[in-house]
C-alpha positions in Angstrom: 72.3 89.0 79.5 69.0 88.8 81.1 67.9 87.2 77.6 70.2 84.6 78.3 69.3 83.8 82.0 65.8 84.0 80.7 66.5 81.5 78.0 67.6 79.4 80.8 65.1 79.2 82.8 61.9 81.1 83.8 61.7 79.6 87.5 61.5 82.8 89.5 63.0 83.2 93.1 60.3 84.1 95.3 60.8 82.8 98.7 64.1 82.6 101.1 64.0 78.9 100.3 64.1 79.0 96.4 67.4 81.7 97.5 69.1 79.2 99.5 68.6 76.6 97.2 69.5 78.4 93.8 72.9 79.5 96.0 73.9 75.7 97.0 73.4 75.0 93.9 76.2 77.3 92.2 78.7 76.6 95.2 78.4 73.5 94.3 78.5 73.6 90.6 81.9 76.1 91.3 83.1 73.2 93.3 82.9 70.9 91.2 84.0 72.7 88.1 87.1 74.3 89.5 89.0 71.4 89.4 89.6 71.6 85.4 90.4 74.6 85.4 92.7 74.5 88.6 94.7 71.6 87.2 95.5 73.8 84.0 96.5 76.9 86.3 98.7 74.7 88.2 100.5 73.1 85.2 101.1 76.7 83.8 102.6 78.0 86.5 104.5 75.4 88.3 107.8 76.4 86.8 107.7 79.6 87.5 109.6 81.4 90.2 107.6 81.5 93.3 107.1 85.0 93.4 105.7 84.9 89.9 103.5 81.5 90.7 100.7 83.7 92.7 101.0 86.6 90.6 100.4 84.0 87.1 97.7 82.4 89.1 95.5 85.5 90.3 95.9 87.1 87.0 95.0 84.0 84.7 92.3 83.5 87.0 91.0 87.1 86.9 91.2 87.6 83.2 89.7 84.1 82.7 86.5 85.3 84.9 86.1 88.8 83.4 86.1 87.5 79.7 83.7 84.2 81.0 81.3 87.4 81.8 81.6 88.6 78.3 81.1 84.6 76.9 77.7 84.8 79.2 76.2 87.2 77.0 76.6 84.4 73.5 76.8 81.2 75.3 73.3 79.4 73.9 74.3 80.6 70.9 78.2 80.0 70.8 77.3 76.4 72.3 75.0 75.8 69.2 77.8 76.3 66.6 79.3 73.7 64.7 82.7 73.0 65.4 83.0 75.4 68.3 83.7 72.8 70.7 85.6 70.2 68.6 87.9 73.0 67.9 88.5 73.9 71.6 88.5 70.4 72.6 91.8 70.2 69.8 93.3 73.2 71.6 93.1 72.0 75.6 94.7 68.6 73.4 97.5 70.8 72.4 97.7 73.0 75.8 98.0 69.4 77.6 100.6 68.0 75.6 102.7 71.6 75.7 102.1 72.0 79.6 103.1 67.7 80.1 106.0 68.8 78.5 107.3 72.1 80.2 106.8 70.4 83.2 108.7 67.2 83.2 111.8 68.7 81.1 114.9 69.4 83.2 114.9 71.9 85.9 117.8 73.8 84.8 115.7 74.4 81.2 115.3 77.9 80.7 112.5 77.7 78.0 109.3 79.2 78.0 107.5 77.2 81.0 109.4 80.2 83.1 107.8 83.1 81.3 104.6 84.5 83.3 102.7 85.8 80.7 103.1 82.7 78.4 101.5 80.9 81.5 98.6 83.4 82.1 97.9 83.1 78.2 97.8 79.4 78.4 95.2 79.6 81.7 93.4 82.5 79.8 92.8 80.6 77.0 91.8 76.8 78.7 90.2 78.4 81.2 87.7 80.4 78.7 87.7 77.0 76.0 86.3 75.2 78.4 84.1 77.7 80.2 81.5 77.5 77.9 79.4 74.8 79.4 80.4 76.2 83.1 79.0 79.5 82.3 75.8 78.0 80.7 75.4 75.7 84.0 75.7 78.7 86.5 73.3 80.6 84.4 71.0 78.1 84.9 71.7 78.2 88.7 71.0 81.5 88.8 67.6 80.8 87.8 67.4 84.6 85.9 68.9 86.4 88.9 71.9 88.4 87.5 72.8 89.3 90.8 73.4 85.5 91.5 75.0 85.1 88.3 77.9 87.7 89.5 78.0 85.7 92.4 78.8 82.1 91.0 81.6 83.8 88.5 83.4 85.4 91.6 83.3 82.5 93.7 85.0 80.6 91.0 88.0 82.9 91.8 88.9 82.4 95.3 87.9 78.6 94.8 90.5 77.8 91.9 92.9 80.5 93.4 92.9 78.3 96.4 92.9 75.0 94.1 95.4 75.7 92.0 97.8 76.9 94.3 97.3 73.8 96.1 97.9 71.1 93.6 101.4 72.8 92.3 102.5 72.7 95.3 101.9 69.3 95.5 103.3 68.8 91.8 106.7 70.2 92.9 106.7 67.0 95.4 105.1 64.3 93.1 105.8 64.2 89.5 103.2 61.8 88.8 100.4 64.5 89.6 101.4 66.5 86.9 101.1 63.4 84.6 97.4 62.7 86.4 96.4 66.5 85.7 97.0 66.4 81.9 95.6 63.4 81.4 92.6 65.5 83.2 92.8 67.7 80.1 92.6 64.9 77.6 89.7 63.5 78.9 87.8 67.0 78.8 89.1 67.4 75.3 87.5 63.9 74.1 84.3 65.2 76.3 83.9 68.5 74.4 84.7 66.9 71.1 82.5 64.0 70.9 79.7 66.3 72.3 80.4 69.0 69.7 76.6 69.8 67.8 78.4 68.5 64.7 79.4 65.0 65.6 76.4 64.4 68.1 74.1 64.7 64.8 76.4 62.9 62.8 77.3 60.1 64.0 75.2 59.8 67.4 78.0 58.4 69.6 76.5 56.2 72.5 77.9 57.2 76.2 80.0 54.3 76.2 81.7 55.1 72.9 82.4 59.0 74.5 84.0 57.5 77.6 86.3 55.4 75.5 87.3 58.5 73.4 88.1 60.2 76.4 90.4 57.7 77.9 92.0 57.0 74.4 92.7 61.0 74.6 93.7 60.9 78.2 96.1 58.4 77.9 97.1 59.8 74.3 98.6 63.3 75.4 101.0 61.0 78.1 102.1 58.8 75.2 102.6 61.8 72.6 103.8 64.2 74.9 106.5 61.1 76.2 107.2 60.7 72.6 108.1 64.1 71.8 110.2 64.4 75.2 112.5 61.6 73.4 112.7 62.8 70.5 114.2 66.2 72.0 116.8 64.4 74.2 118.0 62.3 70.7 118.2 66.0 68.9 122.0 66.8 70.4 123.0 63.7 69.2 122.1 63.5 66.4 
């Protein structure tokens, strides 16, 4: 752990002011990073009961933030592998297309968008795939404090509790969020694939070509996961 942070950065906290500054900075890092993450937590749970919404949320969340302790330990060297974030960038893909789809069937549907442990396995899982870069970020906040370090990870709790709970709420009254969120998802995918290690030093994609993968794969998981939805409405038919 302390390897890590130092690894990170050497800058040592020495006066109230380097303290105040090193904590604004990972408030603001957990603000701005929660939204990912809150957008999958509200997809997963947003057709479950009520009771269970809270419950899927605070325990996705919790198990997400204990296991993005463990990834702290390997994160400069898990970020360094080849294919480690193509791969996960392929699985939030998949997660957004399967979450798009749970969430705009019919209501009566008792498939497996209702199942609370099916939702905190799909938060546990997106939460930690794309956690990778978040953790590395707040380590470097913490500028080799692993007191601070502690402190960024549980913010992120309350913060994407909060979040979360928010926007499926606000799903449950406009459909066209939940289409907004996982195109959210799509165009982290295309961000974590095109800045996997092994296609940055093969091919050297140029920031503009990155932003267009990302809204080809943002808009991609609306027109697959449309396409799919017809193709199961034609099934009794056919």
């Amino acid at each position: 752990m302390h390897a890590l942070l130092a690894s990170v950065s050497t800058v040592n906290l020495q006066t109230p002011m380097d303290w105040f500054l090193a904590i604004l900075s990972i408030v603001l890092i957990d603000i701005v990073l929660a939204g990912d993450n809150a957008v999958v937590i509200a997809l997963a749970v947003r057709r479950l009961e009520k009771k269970e919404r809270l419950w899927g949320i605070i325990i996705g969340s919790g198990m997400a933030v204990v296991l993005r302790v463990g990834l702290t330990f390997v994160a400069t060297q898990i970020l360094a592998i080849n294919y480690i974030k193509l791969v996960g960038g392929l699985l939030i893909l998949w997660i957004a297309v399967k979450l798009l789809l749970d969430n705009t069937g019919e209501k009566e549907s008792k498939g497996e968008a209702k199942n609370l442990w099916q939702a905190v396995w799909f938060i546990t899982v997106a939460d930690i795939t794309m956690s990778l870069d978040n953790v590395l970020a707040v380590a470097g906040a913490s500028k080799g404090s692993f007191g601070l370090l502690l402190f960024g990870l549980g913010l992120s709790i309350p913060l994407v509790v909060f979040t979360s709970n928010l926007l499926a709420k606000l799903m449950d009254r406009y459909a066209a969020i939940i289409y907004v969120g996982s195109a959210m998802l799509g165009k982290v995918a295309g961000d974590m694939i095109m800045t996997d290690r092994l296609i940055t030093e093969l091919f050297h994609p140029e920031p503009w070509l990155i932003h267009s993968v990302e809204g080809m794969l943002a808009l991609g998981v609306i027109l697959v996961a449309l396409g799919l939805r017809r193709g199961q409405r034609k099934q009794p038919a056919e």
